[in-house]
Z-matrix of the N, CA and C atoms (Angstrom, degrees):
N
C 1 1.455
C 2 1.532 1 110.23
N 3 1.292 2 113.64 1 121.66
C 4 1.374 3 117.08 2 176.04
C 5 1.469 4 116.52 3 -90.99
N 6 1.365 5 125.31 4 139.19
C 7 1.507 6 149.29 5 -175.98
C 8 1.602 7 111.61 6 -88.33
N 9 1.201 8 102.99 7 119.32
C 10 1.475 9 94.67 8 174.12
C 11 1.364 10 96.89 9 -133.70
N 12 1.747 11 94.28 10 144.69
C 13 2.037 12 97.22 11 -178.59
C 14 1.065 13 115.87 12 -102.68
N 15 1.085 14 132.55 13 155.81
C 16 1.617 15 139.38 14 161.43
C 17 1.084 16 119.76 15 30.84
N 18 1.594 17 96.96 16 -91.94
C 19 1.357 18 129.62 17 178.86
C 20 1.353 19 119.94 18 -25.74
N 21 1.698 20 103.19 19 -66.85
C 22 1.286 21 142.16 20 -138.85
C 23 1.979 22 82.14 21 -74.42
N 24 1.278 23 122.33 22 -63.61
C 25 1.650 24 134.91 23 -175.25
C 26 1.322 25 122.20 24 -48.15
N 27 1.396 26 92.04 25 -39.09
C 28 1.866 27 123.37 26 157.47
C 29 1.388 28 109.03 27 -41.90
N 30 1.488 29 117.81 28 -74.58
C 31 1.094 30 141.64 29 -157.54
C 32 1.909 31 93.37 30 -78.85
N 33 0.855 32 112.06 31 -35.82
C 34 1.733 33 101.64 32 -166.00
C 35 1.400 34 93.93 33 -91.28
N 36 0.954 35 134.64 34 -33.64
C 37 1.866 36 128.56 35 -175.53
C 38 1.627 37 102.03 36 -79.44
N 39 1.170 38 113.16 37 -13.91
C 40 1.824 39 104.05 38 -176.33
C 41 1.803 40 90.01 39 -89.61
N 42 1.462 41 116.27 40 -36.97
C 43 1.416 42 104.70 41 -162.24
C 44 1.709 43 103.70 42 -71.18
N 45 1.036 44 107.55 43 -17.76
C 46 1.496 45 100.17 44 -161.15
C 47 2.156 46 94.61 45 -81.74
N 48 0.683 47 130.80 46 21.16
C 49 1.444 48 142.05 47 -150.19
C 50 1.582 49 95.08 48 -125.78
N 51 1.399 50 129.00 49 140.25
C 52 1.665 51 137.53 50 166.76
C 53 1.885 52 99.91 51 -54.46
N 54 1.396 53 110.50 52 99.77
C 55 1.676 54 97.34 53 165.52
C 56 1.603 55 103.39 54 -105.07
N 57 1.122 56 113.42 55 169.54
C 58 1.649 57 144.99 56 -158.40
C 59 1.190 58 85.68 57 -74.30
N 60 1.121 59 128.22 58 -71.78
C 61 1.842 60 139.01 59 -156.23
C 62 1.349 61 86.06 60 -75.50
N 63 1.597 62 135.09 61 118.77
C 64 1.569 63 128.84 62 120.47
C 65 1.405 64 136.60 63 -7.00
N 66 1.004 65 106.27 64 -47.16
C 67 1.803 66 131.03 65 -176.42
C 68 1.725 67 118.02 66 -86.53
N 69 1.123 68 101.38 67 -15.18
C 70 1.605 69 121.64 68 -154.33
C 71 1.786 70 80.38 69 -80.13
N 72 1.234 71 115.99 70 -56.47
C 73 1.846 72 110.04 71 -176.32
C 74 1.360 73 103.95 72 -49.25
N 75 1.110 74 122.49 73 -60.20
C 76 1.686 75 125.59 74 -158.75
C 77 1.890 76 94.86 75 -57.47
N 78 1.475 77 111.82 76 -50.46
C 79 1.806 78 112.62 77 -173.55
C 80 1.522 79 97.36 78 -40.93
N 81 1.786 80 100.39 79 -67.28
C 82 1.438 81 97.07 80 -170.15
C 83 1.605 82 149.12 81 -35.76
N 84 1.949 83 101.85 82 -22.91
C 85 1.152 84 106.54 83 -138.76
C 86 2.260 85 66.94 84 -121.38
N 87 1.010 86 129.76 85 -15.54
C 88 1.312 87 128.68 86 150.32
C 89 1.650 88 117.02 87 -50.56
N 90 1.276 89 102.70 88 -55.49
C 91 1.946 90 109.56 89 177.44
C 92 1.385 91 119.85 90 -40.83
N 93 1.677 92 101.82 91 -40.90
C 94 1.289 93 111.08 92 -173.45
C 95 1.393 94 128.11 93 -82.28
N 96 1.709 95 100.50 94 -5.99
C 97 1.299 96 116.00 95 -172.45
C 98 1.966 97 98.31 96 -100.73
N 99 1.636 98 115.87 97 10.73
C 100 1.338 99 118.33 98 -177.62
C 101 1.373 100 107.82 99 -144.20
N 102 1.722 101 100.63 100 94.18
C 103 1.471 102 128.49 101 -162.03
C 104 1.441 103 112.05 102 -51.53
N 105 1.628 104 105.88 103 -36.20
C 106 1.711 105 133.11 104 -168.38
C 107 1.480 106 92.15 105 -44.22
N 108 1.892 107 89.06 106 -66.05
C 109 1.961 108 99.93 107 -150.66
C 110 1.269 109 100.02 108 -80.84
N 111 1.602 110 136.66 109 -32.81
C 112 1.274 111 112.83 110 171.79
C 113 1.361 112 139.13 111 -47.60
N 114 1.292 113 102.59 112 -26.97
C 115 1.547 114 128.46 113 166.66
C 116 1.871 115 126.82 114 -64.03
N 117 1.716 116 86.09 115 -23.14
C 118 1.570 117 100.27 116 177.69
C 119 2.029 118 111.71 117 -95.16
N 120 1.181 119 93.82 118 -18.33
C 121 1.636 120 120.84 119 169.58
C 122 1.764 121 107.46 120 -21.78
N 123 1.096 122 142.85 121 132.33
C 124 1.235 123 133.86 122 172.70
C 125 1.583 124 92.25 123 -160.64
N 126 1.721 125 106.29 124 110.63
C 127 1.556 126 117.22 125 -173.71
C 128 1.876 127 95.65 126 -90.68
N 129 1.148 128 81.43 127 139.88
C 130 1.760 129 96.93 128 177.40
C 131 1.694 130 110.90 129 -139.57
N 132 1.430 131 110.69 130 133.50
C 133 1.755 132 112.01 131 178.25
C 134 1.963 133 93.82 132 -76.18
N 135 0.922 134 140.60 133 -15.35
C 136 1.297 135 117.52 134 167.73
C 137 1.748 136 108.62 135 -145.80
N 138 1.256 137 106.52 136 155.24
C 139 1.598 138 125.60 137 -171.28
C 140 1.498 139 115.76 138 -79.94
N 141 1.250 140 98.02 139 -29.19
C 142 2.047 141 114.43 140 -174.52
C 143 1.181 142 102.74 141 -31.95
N 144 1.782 143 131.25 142 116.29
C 145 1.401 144 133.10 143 131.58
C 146 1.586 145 91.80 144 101.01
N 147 1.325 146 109.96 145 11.65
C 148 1.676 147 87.28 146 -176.56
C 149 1.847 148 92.81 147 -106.97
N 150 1.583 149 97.17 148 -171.30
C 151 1.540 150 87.05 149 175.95
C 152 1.453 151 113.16 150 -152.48
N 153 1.512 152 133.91 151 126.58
C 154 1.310 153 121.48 152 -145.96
C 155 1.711 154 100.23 153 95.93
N 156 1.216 155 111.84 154 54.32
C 157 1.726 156 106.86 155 164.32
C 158 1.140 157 118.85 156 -121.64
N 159 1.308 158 117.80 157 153.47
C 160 1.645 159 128.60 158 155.86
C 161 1.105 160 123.73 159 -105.95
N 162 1.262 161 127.88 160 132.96
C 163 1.686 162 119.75 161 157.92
C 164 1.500 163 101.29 162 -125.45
N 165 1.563 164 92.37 163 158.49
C 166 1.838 165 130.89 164 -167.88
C 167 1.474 166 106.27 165 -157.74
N 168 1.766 167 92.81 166 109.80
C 169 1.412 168 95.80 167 -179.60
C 170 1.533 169 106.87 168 -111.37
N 171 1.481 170 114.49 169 167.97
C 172 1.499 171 123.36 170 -174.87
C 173 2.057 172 83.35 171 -90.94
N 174 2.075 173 87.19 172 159.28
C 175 1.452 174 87.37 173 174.96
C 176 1.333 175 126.89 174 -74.85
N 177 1.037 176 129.63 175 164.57
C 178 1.679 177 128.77 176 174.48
C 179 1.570 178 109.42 177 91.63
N 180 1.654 179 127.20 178 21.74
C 181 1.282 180 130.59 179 -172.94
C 182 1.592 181 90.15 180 -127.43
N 183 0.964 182 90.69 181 176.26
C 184 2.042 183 124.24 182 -153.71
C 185 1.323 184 93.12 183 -88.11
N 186 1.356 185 137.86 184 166.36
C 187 1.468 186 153.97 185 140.13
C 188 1.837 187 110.37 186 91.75
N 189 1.127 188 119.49 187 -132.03
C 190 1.349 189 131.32 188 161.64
C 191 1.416 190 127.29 189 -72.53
N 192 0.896 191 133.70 190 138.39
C 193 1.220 192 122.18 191 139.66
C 194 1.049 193 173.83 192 -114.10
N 195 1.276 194 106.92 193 34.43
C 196 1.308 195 145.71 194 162.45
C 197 1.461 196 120.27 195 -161.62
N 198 1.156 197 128.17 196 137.94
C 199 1.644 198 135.93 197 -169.54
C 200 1.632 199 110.84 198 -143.19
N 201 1.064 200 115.84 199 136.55
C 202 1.615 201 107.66 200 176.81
C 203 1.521 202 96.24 201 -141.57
N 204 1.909 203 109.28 202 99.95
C 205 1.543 204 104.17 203 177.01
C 206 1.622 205 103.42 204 -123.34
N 207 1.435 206 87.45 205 137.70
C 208 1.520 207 118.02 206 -172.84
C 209 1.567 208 112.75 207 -90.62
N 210 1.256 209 130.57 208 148.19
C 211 1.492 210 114.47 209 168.16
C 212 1.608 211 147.19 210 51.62
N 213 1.518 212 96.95 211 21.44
C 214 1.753 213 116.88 212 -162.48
C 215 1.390 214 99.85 213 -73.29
N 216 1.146 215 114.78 214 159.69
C 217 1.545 216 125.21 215 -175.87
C 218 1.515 217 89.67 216 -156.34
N 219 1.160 218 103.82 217 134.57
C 220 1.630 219 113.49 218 169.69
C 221 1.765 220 94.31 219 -122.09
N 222 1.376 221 92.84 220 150.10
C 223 1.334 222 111.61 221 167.77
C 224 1.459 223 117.98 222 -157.01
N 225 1.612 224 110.21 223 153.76
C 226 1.737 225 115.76 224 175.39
C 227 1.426 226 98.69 225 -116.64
N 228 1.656 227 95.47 226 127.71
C 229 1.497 228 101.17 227 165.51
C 230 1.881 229 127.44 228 -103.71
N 231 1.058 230 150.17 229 172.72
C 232 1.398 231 161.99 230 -165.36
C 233 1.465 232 99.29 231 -115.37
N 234 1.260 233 120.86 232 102.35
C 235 1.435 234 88.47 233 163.78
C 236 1.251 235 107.50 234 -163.99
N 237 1.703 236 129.63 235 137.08
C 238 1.129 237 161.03 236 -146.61
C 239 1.950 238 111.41 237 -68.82
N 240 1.086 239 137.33 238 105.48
C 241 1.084 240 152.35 239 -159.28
C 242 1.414 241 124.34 240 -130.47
N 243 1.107 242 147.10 241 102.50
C 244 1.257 243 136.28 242 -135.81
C 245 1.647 244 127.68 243 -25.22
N 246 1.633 245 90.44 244 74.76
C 247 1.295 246 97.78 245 -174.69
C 248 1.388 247 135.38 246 102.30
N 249 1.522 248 92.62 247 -27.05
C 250 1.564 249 113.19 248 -156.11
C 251 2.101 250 90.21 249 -105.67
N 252 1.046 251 108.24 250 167.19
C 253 1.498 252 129.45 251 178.51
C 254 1.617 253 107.77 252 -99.15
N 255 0.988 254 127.86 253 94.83
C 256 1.543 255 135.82 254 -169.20
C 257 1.920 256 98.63 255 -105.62
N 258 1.268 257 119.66 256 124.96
C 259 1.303 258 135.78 257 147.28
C 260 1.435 259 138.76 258 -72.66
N 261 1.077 260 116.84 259 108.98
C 262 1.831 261 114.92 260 -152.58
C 263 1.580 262 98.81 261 -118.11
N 264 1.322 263 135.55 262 95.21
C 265 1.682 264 125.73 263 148.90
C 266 1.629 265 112.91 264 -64.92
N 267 1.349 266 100.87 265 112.48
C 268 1.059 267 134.50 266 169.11
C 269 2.064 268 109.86 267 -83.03
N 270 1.572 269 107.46 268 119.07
C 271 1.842 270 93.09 269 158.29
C 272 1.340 271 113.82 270 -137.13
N 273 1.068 272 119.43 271 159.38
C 274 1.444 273 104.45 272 -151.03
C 275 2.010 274 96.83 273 -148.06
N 276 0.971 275 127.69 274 115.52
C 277 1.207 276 118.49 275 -166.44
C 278 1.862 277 111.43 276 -125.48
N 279 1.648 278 111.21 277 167.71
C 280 1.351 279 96.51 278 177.31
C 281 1.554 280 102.23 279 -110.85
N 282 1.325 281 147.98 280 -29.60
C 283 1.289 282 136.49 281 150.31
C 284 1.822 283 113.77 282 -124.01
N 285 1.524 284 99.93 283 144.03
C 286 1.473 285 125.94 284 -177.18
C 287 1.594 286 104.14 285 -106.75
N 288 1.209 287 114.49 286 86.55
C 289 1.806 288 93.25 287 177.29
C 290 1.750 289 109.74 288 -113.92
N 291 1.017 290 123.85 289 113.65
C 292 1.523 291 150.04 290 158.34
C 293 1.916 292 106.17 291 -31.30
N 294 1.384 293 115.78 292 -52.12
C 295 1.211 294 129.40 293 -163.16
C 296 1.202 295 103.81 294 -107.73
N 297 1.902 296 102.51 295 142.59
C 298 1.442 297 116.81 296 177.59
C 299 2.044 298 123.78 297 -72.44
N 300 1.127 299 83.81 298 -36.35
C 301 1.559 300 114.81 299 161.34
C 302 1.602 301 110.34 300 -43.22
N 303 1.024 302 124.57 301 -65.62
C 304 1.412 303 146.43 302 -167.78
C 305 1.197 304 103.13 303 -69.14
N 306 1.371 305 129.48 304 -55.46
C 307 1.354 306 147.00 305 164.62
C 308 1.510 307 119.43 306 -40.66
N 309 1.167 308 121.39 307 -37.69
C 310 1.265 309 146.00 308 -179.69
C 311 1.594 310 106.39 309 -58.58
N 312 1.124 311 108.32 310 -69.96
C 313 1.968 312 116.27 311 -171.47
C 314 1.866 313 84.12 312 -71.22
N 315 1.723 314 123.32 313 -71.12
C 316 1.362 315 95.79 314 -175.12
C 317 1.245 316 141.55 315 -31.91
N 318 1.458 317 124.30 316 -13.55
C 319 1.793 318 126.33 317 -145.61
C 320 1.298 319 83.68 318 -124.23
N 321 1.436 320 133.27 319 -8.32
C 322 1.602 321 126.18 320 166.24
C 323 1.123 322 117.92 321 -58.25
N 324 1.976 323 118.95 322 -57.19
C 325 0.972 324 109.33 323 177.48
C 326 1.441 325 123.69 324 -88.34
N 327 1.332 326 105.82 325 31.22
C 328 1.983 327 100.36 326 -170.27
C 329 1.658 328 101.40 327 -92.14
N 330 1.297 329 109.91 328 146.83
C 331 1.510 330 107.15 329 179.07
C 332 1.665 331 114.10 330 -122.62
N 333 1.227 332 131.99 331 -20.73
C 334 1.162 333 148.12 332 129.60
C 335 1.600 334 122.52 333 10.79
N 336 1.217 335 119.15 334 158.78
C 337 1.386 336 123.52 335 179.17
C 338 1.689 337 92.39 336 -100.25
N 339 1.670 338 116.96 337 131.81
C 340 1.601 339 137.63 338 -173.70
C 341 1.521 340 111.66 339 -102.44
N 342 1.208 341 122.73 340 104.02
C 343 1.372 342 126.75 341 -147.49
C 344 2.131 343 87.97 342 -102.78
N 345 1.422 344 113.89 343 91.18
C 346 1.848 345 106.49 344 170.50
C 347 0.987 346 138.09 345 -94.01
N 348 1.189 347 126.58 346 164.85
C 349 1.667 348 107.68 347 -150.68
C 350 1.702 349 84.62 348 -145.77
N 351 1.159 350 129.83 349 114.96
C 352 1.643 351 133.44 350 176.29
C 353 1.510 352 105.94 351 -81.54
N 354 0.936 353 141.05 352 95.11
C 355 1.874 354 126.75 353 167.24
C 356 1.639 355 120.14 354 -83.35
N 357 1.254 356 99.51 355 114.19
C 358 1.745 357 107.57 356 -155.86
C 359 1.917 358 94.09 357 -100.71
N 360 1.272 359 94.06 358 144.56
C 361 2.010 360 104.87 359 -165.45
C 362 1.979 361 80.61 360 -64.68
N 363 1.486 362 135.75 361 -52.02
C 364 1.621 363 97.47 362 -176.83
C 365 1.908 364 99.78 363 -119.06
N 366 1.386 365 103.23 364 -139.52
C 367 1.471 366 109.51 365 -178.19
C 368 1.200 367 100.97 366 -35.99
N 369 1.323 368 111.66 367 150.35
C 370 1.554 369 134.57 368 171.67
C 371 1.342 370 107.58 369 -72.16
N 372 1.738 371 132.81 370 130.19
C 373 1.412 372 125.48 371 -177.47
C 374 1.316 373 108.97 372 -92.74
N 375 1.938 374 90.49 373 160.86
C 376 1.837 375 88.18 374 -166.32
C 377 1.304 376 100.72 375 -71.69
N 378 1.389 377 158.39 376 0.73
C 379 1.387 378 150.47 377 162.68
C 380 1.342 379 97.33 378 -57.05
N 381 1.104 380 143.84 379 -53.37
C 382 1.207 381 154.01 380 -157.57
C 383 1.781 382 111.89 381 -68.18
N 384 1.590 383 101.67 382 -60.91
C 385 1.263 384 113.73 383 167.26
C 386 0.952 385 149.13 384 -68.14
N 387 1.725 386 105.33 385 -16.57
C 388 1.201 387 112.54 386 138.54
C 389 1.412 388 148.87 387 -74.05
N 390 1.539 389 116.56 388 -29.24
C 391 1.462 390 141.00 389 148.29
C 392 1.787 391 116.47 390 -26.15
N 393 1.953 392 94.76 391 -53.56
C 394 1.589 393 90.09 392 -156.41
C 395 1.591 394 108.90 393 -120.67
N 396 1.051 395 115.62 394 148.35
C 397 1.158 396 137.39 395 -147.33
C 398 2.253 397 114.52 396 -79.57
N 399 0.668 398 125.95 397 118.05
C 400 1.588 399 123.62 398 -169.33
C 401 1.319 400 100.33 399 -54.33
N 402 1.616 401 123.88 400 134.37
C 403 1.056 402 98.82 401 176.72
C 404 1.575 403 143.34 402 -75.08
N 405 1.981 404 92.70 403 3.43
C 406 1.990 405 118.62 404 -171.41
C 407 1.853 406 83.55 405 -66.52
N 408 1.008 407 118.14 406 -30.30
C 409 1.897 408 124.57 407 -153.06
C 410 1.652 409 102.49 408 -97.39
N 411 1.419 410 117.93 409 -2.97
C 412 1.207 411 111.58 410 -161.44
C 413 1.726 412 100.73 411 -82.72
N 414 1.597 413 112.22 412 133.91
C 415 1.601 414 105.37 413 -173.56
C 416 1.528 415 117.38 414 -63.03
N 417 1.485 416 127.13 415 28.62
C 418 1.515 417 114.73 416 -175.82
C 419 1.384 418 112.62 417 -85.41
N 420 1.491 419 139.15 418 2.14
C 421 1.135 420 142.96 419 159.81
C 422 1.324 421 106.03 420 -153.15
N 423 1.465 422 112.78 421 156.19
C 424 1.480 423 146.30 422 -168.37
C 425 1.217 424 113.71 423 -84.58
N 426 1.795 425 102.71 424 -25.44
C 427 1.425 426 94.77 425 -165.27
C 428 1.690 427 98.87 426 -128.77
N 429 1.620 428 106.04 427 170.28
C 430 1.501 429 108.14 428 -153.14
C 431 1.325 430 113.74 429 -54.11
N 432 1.695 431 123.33 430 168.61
C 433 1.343 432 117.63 431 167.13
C 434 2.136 433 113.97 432 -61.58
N 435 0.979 434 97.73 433 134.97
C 436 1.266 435 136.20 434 170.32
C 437 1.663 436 92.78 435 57.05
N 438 1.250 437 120.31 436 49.39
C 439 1.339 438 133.87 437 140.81
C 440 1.674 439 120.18 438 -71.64
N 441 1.382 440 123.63 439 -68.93
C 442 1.429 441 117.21 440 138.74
C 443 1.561 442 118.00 441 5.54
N 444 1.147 443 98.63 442 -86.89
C 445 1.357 444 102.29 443 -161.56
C 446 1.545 445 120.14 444 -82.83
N 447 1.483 446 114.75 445 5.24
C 448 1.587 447 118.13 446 151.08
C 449 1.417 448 104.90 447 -72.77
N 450 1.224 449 121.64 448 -63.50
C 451 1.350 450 133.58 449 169.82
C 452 1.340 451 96.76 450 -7.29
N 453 1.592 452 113.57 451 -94.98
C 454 1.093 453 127.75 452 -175.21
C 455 1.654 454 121.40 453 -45.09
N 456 0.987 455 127.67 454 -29.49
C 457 1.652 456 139.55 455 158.76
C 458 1.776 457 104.19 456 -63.29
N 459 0.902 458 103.28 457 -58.25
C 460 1.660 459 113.43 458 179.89
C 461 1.946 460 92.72 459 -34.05
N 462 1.094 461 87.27 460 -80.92
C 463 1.879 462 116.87 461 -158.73
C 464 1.630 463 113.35 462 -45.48
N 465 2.243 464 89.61 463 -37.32
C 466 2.124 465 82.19 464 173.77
C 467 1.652 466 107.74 465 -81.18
N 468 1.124 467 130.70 466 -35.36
C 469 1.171 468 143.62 467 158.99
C 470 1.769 469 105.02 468 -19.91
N 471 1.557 470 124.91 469 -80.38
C 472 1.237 471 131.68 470 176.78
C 473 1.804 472 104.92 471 -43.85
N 474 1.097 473 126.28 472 -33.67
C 475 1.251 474 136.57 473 -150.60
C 476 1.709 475 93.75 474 -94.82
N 477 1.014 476 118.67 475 -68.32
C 478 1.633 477 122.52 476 157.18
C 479 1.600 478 107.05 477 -49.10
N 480 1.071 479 147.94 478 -1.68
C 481 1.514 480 147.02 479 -177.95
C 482 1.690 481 95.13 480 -98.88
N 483 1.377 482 122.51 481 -48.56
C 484 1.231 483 150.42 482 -177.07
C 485 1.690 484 100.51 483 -51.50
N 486 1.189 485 102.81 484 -72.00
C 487 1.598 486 110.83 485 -168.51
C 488 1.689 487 113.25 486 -70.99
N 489 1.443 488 117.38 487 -17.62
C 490 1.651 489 136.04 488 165.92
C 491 1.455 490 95.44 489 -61.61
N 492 1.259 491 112.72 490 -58.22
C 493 1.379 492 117.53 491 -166.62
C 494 1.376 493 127.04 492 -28.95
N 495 1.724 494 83.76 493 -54.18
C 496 1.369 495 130.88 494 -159.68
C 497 2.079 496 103.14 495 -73.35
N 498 0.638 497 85.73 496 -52.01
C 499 1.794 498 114.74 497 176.12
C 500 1.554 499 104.57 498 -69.58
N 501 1.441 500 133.40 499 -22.72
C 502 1.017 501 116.96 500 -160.11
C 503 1.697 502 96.62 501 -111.61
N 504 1.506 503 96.69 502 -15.70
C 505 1.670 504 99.14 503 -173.91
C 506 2.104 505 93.78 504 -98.64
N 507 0.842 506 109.93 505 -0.30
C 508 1.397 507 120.23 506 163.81
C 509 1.693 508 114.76 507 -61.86
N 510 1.886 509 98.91 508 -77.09
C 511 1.128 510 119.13 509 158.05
C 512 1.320 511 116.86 510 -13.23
N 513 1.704 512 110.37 511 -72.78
C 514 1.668 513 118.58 512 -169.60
C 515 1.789 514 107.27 513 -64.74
N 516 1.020 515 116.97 514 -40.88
C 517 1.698 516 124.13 515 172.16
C 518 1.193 517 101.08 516 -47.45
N 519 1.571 518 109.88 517 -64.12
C 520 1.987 519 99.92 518 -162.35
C 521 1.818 520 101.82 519 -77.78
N 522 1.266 521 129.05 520 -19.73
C 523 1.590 522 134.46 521 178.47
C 524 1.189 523 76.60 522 89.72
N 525 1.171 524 166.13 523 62.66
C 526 1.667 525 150.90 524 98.89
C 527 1.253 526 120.29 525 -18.79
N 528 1.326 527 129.59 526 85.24
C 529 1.746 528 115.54 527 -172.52
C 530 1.397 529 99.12 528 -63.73
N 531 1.116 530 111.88 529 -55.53
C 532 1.693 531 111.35 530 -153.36
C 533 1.385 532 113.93 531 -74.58
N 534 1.344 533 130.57 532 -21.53
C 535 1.316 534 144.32 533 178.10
C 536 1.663 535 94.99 534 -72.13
N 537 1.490 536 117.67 535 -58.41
C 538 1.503 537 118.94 536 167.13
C 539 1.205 538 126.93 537 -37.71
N 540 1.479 539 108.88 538 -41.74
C 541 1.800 540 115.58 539 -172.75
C 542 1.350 541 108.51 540 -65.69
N 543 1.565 542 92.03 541 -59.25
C 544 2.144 543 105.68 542 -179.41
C 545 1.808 544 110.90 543 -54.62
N 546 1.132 545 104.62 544 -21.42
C 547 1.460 546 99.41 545 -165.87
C 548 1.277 547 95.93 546 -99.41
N 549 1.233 548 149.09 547 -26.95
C 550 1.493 549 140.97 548 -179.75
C 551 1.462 550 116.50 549 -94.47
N 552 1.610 551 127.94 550 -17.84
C 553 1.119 552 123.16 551 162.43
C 554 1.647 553 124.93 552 -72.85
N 555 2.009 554 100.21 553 -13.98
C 556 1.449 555 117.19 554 177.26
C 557 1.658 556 101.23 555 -68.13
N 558 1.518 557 95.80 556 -57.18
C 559 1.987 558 102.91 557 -173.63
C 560 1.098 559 113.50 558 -49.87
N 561 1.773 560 124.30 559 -26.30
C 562 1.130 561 100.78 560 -154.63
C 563 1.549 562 92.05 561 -95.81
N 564 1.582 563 127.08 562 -17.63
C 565 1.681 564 110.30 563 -168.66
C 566 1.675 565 86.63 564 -75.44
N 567 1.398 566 142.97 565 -60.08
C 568 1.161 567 149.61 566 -164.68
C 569 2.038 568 108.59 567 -52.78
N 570 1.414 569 115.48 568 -18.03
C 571 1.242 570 100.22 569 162.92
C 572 1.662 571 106.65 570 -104.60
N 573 1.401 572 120.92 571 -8.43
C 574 1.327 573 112.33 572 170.60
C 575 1.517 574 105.54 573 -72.64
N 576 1.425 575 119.09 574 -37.56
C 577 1.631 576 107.46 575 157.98
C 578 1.192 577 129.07 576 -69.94
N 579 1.507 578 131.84 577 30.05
C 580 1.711 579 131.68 578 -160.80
C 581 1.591 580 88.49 579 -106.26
N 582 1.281 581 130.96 580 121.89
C 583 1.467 582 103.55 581 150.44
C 584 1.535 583 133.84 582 -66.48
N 585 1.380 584 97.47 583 -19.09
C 586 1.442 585 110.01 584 171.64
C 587 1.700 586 118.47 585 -84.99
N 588 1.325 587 121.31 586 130.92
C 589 1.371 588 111.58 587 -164.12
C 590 1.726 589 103.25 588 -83.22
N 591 1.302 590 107.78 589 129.97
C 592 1.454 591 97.15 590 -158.98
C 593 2.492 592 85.69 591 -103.79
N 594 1.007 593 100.85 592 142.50
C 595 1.721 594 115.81 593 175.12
C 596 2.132 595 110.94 594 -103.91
């Protein structure tokens, strides 16, 4: 009697299915032949904020179909715009590969946990949903969803409070009225947004 895990049932019931990518069957049926990474496998219904993902979609669905991203980092930046407080998501990655092919020699040497994402042409099946993991539940942080990223809003905020500061005691040195005015009516909405009380 042969054993098949998780992963592996995962991976063989999506291949047997029409996917978008041509190539996307042949990747799949490679994975299974590499005990390591199947084991590193972690199915997720969405990709958002994680890093180390794949997606493989069935044919007749919307967007890409197939993606293999390596090394993503998302970030939000603070940053000063005539005057105004501008919010910038920044993502920044170390490989983008389009092709299943390509994907193939990369994912040899990856050692990492492989975060996959199946995109099915309608509702997602309960084989599926049960397999893969939400991504609010996914273990890449400890702390709540979009806790992080107040954090990180919090912190450029203080950091832009910092450099006002800096600029405003400038201002008073050179007697700049107007450089003074613009720059202290900025500090003060940006520390009324501080949660931290900045002195």
């Amino acid at each position: 009697m042969v054993i098949i895990s998780g992963n592996e049932y995962v991976i063989r019931r999506f291949s047997k299915t029409p996917l978008k990518h041509r190539m996307s069957k042949y990747l799949l049926e490679r994975l299974l032949t590499q005990e390591d990474l199947l084991e590193r496998i972690v199915f997720v219904t969405a990709r958002d904020y994680l890093s180390n993902t794949m997606l493989i979609a069935q044919a007749g669905t919307e967007g890409t179909g197939f993606e293999l991203e390596l090394g993503a980092v998302e970030s939000e930046h603070i940053t000063l715009v005539n005057g105004r407080l501008v919010k910038d998501r920044r993502k920044s990655r170390e490989t983008l590969i389009h092709e299943p092919l390509e994907a193939i020699e990369v994912l040899q040497n990856f050692s990492g946990t492989l975060y996959v994402q199946f995109v099915f042409e309608g509702p997602i099946p309960l084989w599926y949903e049960q397999a893969a993991l939400p991504t609010e539940i996914v273990p890449d942080s400890s702390l709540p969803p979009g806790f992080a990223a107040f954090i990180r809003d919090q912190i450029d905020l203080v950091l832009l409070a910092i450099t006002l500061k800096h600029e405003i005691d400038e201002a008073l040195r050179t007697h700049n009225e107007e450089a003074f005015r613009e720059h202290i009516k900025l500090y003060k909405q940006v520390t009324k947004s501080c949660f931290w009380k900045l002195s």
